[in-house]
The first five atom37 places (N, CA, C, CB, O) and aatype in JSON, in Angstrom:
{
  "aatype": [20, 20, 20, 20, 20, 20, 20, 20, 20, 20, 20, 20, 20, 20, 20, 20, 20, 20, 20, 20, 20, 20, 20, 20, 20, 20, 20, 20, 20, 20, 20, 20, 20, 20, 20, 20, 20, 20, 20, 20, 20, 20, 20, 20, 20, 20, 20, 20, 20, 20, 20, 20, 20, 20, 20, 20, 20, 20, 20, 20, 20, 20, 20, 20, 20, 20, 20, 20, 20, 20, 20, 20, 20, 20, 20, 20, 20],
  "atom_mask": [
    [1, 1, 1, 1, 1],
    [1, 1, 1, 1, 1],
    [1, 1, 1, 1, 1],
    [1, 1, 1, 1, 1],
    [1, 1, 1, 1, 1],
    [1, 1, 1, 1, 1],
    [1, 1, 1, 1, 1],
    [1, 1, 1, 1, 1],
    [1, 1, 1, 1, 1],
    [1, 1, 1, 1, 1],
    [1, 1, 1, 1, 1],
    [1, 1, 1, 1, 1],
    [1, 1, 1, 1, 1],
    [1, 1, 1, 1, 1],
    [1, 1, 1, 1, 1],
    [1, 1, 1, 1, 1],
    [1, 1, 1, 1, 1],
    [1, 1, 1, 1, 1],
    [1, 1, 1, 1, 1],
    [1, 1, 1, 1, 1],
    [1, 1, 1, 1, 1],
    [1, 1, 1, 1, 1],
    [1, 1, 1, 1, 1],
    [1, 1, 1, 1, 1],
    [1, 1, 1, 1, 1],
    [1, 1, 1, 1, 1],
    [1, 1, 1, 1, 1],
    [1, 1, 1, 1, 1],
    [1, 1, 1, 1, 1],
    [1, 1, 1, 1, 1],
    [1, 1, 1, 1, 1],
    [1, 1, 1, 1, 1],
    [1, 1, 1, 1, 1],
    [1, 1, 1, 1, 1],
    [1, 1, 1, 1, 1],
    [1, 1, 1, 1, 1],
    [1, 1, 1, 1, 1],
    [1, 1, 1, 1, 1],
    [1, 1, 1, 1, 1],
    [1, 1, 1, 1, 1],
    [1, 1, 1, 1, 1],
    [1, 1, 1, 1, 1],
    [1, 1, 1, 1, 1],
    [1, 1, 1, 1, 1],
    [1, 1, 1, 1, 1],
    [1, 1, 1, 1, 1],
    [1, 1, 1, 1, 1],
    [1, 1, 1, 1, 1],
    [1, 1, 1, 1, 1],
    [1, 1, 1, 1, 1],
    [1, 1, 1, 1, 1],
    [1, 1, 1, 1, 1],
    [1, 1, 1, 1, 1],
    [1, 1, 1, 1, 1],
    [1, 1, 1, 1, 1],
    [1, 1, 1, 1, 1],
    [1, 1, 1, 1, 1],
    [1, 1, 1, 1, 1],
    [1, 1, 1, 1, 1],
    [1, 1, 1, 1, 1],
    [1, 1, 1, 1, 1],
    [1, 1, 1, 1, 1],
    [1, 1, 1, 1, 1],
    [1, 1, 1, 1, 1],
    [1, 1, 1, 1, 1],
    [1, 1, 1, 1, 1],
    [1, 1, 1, 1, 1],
    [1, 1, 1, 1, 1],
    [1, 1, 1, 1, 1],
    [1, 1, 1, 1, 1],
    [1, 1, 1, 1, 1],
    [1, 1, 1, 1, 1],
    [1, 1, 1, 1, 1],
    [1, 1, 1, 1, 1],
    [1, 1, 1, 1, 1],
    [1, 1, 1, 1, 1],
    [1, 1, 1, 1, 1]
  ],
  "atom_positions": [
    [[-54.17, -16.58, -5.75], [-52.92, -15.98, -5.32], [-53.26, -14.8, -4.44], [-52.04, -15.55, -6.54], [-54.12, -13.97, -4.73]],
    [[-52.52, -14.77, -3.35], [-52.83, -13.62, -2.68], [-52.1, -12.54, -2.55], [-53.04, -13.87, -1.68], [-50.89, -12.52, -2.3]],
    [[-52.92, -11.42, -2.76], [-51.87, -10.06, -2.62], [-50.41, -9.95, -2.12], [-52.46, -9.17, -1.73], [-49.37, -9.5, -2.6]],
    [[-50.71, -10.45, -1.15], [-49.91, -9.87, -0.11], [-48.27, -10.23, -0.37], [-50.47, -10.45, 1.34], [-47.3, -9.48, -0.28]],
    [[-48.34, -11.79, -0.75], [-47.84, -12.15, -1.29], [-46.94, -11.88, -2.67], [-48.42, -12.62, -1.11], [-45.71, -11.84, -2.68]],
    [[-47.76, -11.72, -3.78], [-47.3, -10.85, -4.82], [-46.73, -9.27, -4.59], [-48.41, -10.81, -5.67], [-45.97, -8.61, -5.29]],
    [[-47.17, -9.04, -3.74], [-46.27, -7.55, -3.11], [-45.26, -7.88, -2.68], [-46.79, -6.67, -1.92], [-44.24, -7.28, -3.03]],
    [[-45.21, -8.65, -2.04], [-43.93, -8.74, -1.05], [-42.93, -9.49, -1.91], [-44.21, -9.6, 0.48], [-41.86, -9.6, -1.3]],
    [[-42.91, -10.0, -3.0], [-42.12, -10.54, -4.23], [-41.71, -9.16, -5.18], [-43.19, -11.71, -5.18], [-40.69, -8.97, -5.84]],
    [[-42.75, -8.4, -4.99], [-42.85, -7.43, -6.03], [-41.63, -6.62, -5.48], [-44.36, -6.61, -6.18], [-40.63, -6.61, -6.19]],
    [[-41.59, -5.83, -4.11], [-41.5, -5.24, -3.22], [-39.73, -6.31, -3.01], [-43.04, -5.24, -2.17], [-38.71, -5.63, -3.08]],
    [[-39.62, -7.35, -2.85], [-38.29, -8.11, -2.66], [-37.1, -7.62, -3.94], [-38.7, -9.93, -2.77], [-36.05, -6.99, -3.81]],
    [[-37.69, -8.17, -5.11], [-37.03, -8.04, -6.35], [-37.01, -6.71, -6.01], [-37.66, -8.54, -7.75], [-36.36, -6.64, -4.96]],
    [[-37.41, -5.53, -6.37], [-36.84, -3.81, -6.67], [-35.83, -3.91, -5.54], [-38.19, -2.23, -6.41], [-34.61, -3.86, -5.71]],
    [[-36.56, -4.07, -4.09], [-35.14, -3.86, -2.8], [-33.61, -5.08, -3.38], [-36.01, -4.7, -0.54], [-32.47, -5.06, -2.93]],
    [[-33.97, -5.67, -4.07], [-32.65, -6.37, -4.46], [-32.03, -5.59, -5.9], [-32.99, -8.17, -4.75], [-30.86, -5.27, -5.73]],
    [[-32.43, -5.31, -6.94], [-31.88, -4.56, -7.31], [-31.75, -3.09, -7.16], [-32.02, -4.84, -8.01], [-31.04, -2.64, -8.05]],
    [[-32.01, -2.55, -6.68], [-31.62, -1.56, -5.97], [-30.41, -1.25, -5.2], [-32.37, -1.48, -5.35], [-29.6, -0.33, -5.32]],
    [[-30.47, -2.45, -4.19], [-29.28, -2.72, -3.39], [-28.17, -3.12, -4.27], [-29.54, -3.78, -2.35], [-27.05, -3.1, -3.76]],
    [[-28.29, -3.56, -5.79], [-27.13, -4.22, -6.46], [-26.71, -2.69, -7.28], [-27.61, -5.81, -7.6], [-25.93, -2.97, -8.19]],
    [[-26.85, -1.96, -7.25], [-27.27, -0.79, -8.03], [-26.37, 0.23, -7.35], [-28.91, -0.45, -7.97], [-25.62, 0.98, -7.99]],
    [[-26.5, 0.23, -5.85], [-25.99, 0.96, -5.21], [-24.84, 0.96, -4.69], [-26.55, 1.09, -4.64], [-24.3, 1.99, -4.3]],
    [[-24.1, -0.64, -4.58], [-23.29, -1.51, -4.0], [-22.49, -1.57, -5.24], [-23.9, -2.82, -3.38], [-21.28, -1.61, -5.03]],
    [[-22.77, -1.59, -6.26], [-22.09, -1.92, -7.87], [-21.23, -1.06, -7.79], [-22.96, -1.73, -9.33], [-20.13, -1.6, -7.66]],
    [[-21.13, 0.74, -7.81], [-19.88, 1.27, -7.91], [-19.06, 0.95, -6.44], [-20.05, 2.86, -8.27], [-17.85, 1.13, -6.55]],
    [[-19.41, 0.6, -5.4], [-18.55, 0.56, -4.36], [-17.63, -0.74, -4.56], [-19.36, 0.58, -3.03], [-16.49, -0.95, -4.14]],
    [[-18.44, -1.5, -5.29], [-17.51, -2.96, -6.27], [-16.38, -2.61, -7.14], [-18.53, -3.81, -7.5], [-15.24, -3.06, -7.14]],
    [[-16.81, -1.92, -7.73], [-15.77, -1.34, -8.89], [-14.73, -0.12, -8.05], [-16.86, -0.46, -10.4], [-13.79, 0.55, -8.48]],
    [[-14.86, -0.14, -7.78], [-14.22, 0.68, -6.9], [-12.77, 0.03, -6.11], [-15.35, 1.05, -5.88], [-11.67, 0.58, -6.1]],
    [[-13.18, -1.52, -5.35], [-12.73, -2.23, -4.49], [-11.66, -3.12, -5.61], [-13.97, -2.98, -3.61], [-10.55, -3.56, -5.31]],
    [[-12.51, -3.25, -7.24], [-11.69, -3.75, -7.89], [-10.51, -3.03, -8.71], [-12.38, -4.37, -8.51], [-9.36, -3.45, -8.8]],
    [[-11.05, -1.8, -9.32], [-9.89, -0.73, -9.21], [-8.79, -0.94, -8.3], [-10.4, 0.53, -8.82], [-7.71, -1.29, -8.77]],
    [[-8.94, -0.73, -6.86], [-7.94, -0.5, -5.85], [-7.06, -1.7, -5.99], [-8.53, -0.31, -4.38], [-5.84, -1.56, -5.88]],
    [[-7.68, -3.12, -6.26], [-6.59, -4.36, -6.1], [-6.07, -4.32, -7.68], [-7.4, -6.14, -5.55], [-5.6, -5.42, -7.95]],
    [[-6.03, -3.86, -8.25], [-5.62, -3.75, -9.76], [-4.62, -2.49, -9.78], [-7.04, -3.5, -10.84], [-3.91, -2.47, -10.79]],
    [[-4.41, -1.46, -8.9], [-3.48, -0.67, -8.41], [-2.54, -1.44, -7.4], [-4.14, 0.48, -7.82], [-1.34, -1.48, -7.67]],
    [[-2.89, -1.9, -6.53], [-2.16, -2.85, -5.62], [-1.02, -3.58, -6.78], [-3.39, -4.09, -4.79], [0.15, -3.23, -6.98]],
    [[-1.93, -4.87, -7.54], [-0.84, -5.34, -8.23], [-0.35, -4.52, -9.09], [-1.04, -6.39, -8.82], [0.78, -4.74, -9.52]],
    [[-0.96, -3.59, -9.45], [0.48, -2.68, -10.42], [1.58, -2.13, -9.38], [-0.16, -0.95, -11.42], [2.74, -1.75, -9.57]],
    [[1.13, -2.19, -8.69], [2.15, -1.36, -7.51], [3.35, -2.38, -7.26], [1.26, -1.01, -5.8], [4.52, -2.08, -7.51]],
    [[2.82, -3.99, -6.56], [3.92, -4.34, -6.77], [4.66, -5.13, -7.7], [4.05, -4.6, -6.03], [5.67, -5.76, -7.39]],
    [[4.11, -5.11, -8.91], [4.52, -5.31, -10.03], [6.0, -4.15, -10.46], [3.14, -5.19, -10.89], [7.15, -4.54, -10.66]],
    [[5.65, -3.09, -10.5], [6.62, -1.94, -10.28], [7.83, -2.04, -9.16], [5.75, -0.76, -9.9], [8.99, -1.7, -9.36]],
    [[7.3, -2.59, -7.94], [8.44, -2.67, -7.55], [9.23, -3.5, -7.7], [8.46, -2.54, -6.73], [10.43, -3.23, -7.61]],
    [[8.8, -4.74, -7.97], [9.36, -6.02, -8.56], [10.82, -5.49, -9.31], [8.15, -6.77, -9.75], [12.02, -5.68, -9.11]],
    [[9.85, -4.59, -10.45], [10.96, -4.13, -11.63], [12.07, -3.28, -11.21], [10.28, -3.29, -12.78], [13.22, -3.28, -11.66]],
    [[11.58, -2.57, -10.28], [12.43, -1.37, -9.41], [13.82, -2.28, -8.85], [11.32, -0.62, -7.81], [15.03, -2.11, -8.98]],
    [[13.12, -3.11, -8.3], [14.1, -3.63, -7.1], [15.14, -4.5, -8.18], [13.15, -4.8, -5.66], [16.33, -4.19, -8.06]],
    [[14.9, -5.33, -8.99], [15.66, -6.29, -10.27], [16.1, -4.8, -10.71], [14.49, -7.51, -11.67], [17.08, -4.7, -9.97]],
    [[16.07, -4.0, -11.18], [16.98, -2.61, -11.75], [17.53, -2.77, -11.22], [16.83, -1.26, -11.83], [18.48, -3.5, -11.52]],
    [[17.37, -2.07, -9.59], [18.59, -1.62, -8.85], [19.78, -2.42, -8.61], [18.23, -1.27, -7.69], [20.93, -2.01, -8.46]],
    [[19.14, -4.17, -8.56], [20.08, -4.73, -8.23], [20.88, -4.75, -9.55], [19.75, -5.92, -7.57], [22.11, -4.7, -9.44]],
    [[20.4, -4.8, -10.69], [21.61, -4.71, -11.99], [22.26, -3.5, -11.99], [21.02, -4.82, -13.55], [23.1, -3.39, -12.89]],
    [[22.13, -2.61, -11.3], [22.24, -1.28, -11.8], [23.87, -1.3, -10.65], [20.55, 0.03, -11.44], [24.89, -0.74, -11.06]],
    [[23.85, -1.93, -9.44], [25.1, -2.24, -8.69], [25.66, -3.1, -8.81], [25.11, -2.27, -7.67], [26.7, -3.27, -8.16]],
    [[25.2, -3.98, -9.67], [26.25, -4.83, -10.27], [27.21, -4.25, -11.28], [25.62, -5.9, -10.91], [28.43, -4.3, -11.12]],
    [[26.73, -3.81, -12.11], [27.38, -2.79, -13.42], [28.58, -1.92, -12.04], [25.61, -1.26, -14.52], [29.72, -2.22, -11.69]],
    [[27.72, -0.88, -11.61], [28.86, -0.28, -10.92], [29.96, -0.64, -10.27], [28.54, 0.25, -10.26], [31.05, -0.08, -10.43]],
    [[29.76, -1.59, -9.5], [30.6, -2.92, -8.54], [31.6, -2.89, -9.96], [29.45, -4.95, -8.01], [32.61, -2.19, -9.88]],
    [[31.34, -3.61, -11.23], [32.28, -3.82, -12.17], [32.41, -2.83, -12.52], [32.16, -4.59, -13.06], [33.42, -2.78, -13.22]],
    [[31.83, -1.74, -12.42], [33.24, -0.71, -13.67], [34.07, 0.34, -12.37], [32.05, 0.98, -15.44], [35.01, 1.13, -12.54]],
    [[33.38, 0.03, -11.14], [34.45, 0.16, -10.22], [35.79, -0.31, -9.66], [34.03, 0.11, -9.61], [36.6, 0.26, -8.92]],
    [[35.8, -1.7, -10.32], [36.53, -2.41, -10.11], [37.9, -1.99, -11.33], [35.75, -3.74, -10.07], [39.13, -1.99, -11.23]],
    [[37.07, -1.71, -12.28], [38.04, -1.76, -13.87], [38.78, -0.76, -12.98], [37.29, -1.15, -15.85], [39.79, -1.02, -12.32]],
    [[37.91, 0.83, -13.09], [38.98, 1.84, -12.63], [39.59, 1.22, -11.56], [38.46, 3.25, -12.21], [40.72, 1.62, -11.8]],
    [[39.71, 0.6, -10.64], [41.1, 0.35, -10.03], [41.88, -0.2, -10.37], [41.23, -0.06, -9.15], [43.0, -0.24, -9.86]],
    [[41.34, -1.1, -11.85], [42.6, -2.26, -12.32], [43.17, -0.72, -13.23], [41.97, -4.26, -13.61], [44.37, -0.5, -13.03]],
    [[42.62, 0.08, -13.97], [43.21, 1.1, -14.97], [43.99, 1.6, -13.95], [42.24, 2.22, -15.79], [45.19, 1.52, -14.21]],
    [[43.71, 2.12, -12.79], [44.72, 2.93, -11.72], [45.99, 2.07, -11.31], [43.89, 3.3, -10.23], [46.98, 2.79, -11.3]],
    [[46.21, 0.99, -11.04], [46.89, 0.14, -10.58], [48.1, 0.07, -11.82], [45.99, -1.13, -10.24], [49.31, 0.15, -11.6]],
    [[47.42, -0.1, -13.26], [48.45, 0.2, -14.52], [48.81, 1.35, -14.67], [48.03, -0.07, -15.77], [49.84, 1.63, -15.27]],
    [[48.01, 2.23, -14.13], [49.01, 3.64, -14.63], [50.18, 3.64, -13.27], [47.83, 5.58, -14.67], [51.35, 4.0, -13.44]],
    [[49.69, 3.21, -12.04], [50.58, 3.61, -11.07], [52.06, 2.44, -11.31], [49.68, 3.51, -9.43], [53.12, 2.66, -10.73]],
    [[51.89, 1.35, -12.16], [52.64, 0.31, -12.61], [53.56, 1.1, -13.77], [51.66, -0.98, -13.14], [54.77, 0.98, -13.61]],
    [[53.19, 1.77, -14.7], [53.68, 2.71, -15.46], [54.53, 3.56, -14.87], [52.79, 3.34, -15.98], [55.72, 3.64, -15.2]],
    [[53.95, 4.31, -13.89], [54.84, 5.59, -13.57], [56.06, 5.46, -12.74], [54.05, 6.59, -12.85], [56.83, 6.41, -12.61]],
    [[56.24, 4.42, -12.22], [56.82, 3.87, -11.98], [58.04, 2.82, -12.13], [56.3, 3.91, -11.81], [58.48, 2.25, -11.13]]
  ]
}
């Protein structure tokens, strides 16, 4: 077997982990960020389904007070 050889294996493997070593938090990192992404629009998902119940409700109890206004003005009358 020749040296040179076994070095340059020797010498391959450390430059590969090394490089995995160094690159590893910039991974975790990249996976963090898409795990904020979907919480993000996961949240808005929920945001946006609120709001839309949230004007529906109003739409109807806007509506009541005009039917309650309409009976009192039926009353006073």
């Amino acid at each position: 077997m020749d040296w040179g050889i076994l070095i340059a294996g020797v010498i391959g493997v450390i430059s590969g982990n090394f490089t995995a070593f160094i690159f590893f938090p910039q991974m975790r990192k990249t996976k963090n960020i898409e795990n904020e992404a979907k919480q993000s629009e996961e949240w808005q998902k929920l945001y946006k389904e609120a709001k839309s119940e949230i004007q529906e409700k109003d739409s109807k109890i806007g509506s009541l007070y005009l039917k309650i206004g309409e009976h009192r003005d039926a009353e006073v009358e």
